[in-house]
C-alpha positions in Angstrom: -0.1 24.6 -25.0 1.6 27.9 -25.4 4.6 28.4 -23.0 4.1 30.7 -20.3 5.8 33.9 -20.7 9.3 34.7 -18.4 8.6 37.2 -15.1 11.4 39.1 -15.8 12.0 42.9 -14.9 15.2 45.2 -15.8 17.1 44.4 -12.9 15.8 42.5 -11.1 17.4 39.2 -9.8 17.1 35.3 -11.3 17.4 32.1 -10.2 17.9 30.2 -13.3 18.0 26.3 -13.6 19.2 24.8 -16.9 18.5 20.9 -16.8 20.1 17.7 -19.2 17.9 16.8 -21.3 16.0 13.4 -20.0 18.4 14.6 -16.7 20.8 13.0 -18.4 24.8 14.0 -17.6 26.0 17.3 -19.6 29.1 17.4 -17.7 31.6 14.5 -18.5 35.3 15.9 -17.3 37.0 18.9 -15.9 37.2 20.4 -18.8 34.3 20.4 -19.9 33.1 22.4 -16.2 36.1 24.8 -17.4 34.9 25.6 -21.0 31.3 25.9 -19.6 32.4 28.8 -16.8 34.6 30.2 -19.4 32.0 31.0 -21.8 29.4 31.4 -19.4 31.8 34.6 -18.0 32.3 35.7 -21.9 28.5 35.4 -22.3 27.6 37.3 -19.3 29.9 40.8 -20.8 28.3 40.4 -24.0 24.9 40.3 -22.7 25.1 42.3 -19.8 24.2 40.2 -17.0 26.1 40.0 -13.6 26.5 36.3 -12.3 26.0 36.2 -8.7 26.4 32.5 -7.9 26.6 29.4 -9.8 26.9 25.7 -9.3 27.3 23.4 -12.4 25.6 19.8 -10.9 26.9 16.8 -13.4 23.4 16.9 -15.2 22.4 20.4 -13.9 23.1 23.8 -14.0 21.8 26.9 -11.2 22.7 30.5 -12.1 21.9 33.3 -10.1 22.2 37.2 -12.1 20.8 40.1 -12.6 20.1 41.3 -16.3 20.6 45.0 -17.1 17.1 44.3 -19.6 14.5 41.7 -19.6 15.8 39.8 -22.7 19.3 39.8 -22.1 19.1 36.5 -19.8 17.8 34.4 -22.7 20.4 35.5 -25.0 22.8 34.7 -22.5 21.4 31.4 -22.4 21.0 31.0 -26.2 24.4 31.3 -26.8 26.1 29.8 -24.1 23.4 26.6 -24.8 24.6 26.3 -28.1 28.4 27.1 -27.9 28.4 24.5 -24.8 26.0 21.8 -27.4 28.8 22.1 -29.7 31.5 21.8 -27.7 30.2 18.2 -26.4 29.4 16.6 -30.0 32.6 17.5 -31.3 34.7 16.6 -27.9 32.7 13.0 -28.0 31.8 12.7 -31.4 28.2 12.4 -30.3 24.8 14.9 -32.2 21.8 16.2 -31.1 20.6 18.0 -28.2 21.8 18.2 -24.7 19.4 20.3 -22.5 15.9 19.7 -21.6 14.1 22.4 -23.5 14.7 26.0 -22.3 15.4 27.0 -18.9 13.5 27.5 -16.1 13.4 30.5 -13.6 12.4 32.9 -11.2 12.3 36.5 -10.2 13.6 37.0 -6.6 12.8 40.0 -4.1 15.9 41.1 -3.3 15.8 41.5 0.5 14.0 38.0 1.5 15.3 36.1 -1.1 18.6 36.8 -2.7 21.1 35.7 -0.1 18.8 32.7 0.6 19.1 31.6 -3.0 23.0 32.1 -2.9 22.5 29.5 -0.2 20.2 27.4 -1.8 22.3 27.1 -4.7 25.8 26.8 -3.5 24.6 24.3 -0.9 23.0 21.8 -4.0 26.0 19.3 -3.7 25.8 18.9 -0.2 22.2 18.0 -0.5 22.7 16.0 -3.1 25.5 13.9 -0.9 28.6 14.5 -3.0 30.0 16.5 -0.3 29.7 17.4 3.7 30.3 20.7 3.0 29.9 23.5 -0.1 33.9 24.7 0.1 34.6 21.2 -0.8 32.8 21.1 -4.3 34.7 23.3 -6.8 32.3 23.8 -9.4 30.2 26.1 -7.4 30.7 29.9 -6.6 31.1 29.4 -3.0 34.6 29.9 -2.6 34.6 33.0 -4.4 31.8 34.4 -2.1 32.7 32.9 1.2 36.6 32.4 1.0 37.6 35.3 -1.2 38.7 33.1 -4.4 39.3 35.5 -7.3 37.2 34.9 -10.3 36.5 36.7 -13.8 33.2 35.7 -13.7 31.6 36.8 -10.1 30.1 40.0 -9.8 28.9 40.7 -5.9 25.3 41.2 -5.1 24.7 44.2 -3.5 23.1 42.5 -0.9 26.8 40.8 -0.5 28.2 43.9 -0.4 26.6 45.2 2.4 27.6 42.3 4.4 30.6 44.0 5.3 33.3 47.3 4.9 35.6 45.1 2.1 35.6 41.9 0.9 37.3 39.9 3.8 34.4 41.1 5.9 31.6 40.2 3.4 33.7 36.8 3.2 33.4 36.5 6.8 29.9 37.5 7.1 28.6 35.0 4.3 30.3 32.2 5.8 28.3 32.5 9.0 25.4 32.6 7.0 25.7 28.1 6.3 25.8 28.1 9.9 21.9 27.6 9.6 20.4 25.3 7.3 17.7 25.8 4.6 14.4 25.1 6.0 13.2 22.4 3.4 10.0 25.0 3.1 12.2 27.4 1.7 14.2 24.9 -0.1 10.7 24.0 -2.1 9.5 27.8 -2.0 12.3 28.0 -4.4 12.0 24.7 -6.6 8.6 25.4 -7.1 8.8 29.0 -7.7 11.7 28.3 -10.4 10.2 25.2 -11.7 6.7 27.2 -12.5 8.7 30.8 -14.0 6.9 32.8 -11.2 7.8 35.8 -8.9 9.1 34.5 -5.2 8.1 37.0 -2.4 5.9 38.4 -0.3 2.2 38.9 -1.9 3.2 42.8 -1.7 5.8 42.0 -4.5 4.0 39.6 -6.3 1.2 42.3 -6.8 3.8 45.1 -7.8 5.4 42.2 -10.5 1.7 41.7 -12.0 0.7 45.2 -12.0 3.8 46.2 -14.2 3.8 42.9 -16.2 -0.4 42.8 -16.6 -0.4 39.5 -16.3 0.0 36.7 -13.3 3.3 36.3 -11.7 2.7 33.9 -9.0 1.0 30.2 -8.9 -2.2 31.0 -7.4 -3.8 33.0 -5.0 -1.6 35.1 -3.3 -0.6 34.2 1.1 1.3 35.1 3.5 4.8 34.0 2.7 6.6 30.8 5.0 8.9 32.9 7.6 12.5 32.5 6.4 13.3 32.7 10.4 13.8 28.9 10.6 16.1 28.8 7.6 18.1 31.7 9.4 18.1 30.2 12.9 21.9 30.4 13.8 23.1 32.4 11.4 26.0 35.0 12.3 
């Protein structure tokens, strides 16, 4: 079966999942979580994609950015895949691959679903159970969003931007944002979404994605989107 082509558009927002291959472990140590967001910040100049938020997972990895062009997330990926491959079989003397194919993703509309996918990514240890909460797990990008943590490698949303007037405010405001949970529709809007490479929105945006792509963008028939009010209920 052919693979299905990427819904990608100049600009336009990714959630991005790269997975061990058989889900087996790709992170062993510390440094190994260090080299990976080392090169992952060196790929991201050369290709010209911003990196939003991350979290590396110890078989795992979630990436949210924005491409300046359509190709430039895979090459991204290419090289960082490779470079981080050959990193591993010479640090344990191992060969072979280490991902699960290529990645998987999604194209995001901005307003509903970029800050929601900050969330849902940043929060990924909590659900998981290695932590109570995401400040405590520091291979993640939420201390550089929500505490102010200086990194090479983050480049703010605009969507984060407008949070606030600087970046103690937009800190602030993103904070009060985990005050609600994920509704666990949302949470599998987003899986599913990634998991099939199709557009998550409203079936306004879906429609606008297939009419400049020619070509289907979504998993079926188009509905009305789940309400995100739930997953926002609380938030500040």
């Amino acid at each position: 079966m052919p693979r299905r082509p990427r819904v990608i558009l100049p600009g336009a927002s990714l959630h991005l999942i790269q997975r061990g291959n058989n889900r087996s472990a790709c992170f062993f140590a510390e440094a190994d979580y260090r080299f990976y967001l080392d090169h992952l910040a060196e790929q991201a100049q050369r290709h010209a994609c911003a990196i939003h938020a991350w979290c590396l997972m110890t078989n795992h990895v979630h990436l949210l950015l924005t491409p300046a062009a359509p190709e430039n997330a895979g090459h991204l990926m290419k090289g960082l895949g490779q470079r981080y491959v050959q990193y591993v079989n010479r640090r344990y003397g191992r060969s072979g691959t280490l991902w699960e194919g290529r990645f998987r993703s999604c194209l995001l509309q901005e307003e509903a679903y970029v800050l929601a996918c900050h969330r849902y990514i940043e929060l990924n240890p909590v659900r998981a159970g290695i932590t109570a909460h995401p400040g405590d797990y520091p291979w993640s990008s939420y201390r550089v969003n929500a505490q102010g943590d200086g990194s090479a490698l983050a480049t703010a949303h605009p969507l984060y931007r407008a949070l606030g007037a600087d970046q103690a405010a937009c800190a602030k405001e993103y904070r009060a944002l985990f005050r609600g949970r994920l509704s666990a529709d949302l949470v599998e809007q987003i899986r599913q979404a990634t998991n099939g490479n199709y557009a998550l929105g409203t079936p306004r945006f879906a429609a606008e994605v297939e009419a400049t792509l020619g070509r289907r963008a979504t998993r079926g028939r188009a509905g009305r989107p789940k309400r995100l009010a739930e997953s926002e209920a609380g938030s500040g």
